[in-house]
Each structure stands twice: as C-alpha cells, then as structure tokens.
N, C-alpha and C positions, 0 to 999 in steps of 0.2 A: 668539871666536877661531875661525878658519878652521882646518877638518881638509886635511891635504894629501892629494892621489888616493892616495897610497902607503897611509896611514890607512885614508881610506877604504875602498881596495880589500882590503886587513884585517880590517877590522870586516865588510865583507859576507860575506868571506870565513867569518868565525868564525861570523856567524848563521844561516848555511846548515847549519850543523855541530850547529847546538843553542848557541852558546857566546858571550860576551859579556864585553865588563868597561865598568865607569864610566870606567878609569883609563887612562891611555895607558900605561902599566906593565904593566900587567894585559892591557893586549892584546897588546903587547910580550910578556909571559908565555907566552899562550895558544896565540900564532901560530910560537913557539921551541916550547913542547911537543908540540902537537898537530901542525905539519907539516915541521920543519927537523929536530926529534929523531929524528921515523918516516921522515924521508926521504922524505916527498911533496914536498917542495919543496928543491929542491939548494940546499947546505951555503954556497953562493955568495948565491944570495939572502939565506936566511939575513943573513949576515955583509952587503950589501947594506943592508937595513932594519934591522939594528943599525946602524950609520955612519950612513942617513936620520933614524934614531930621534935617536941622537946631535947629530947637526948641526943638528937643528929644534931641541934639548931648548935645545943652546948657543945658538942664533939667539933664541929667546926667551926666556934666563932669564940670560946672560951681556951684561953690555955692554960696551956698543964691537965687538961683533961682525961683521967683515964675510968674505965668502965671497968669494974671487979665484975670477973668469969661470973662469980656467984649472983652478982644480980641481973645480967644480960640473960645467963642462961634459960630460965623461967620463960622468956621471952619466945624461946624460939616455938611453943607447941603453940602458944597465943598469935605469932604471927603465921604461921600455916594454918589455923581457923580461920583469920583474918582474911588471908588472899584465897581460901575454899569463900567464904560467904562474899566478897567482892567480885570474887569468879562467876559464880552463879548470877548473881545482880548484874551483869555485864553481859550477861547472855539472854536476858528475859529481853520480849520485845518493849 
C-alpha cells in the first residue's frame, strides 16, 4: 500500500524529532501530541490531517467509497500549506 505525501511528509517529520510509530494511528498520535498540542503546527492543519487521515482510512477500508472532484478539490491549496509548514519544522534543529 502506497503512503500518501501528507504521511509521508509526517513520518519524516516525526523522525527528525527522535519519534516513530509502525501504525498510522500512532503517527496520527504523535504528530497531534508533539506539534498541533504545542502549537508548532496551527490548530488548522491539525484538523487538516485529521479529515486526510479520515478520508484515506474511509477510501481504503469502506466500500463503495467515492470522493466528489468538488469536495477533494478545496484540498489540494490546504495540503501544499500543509507540506510547506511540515517542510520547514523538519529542517529547524
């Protein structure tokens, strides 16, 4: 199974920090404690990658699943802020 950029950009995010999980759960976890709790990462994103997390978890484990063009698309300028401010956070020491 393909991680999507958002994941991705997540998981790198978390292993710059010391921190990890097997589980997309547990990254989900990680990435709400360590930077949407402290407020390194606006409360917006956040809530952002809980709804990404959600919609992939439906896309893949629900059927008959389809996603209207009209409501994904919205998506795509909020996930490119997304992976510019996880970018950055990923490069601070």
């Amino acid at each position: 199974m393909r991680k999507s950029s958002v994941l991705r950009a997540v998981s790198a995010l978390l292993a710059t920090k010391g921190l990890a999980s097997s589980k997309h759960t547990g990254i989900k976890a990680l990435f709400n404690q360590h930077f949407v709790k402290t407020g390194l990462v606006p409360k917006e994103n956040g809530r952002l990658y809980n709804r990404l997390f959600d919609a992939r978890q439906e896309g893949d484990y629900v059927d008959f699943v389809v996603f209207e063009r009209d409501d994904v698309e919205p998506w795509i300028p909020q996930v490119k802020g997304f992976i510019e401010t996880i970018s950055q956070l990923a490069h601070e020491p």
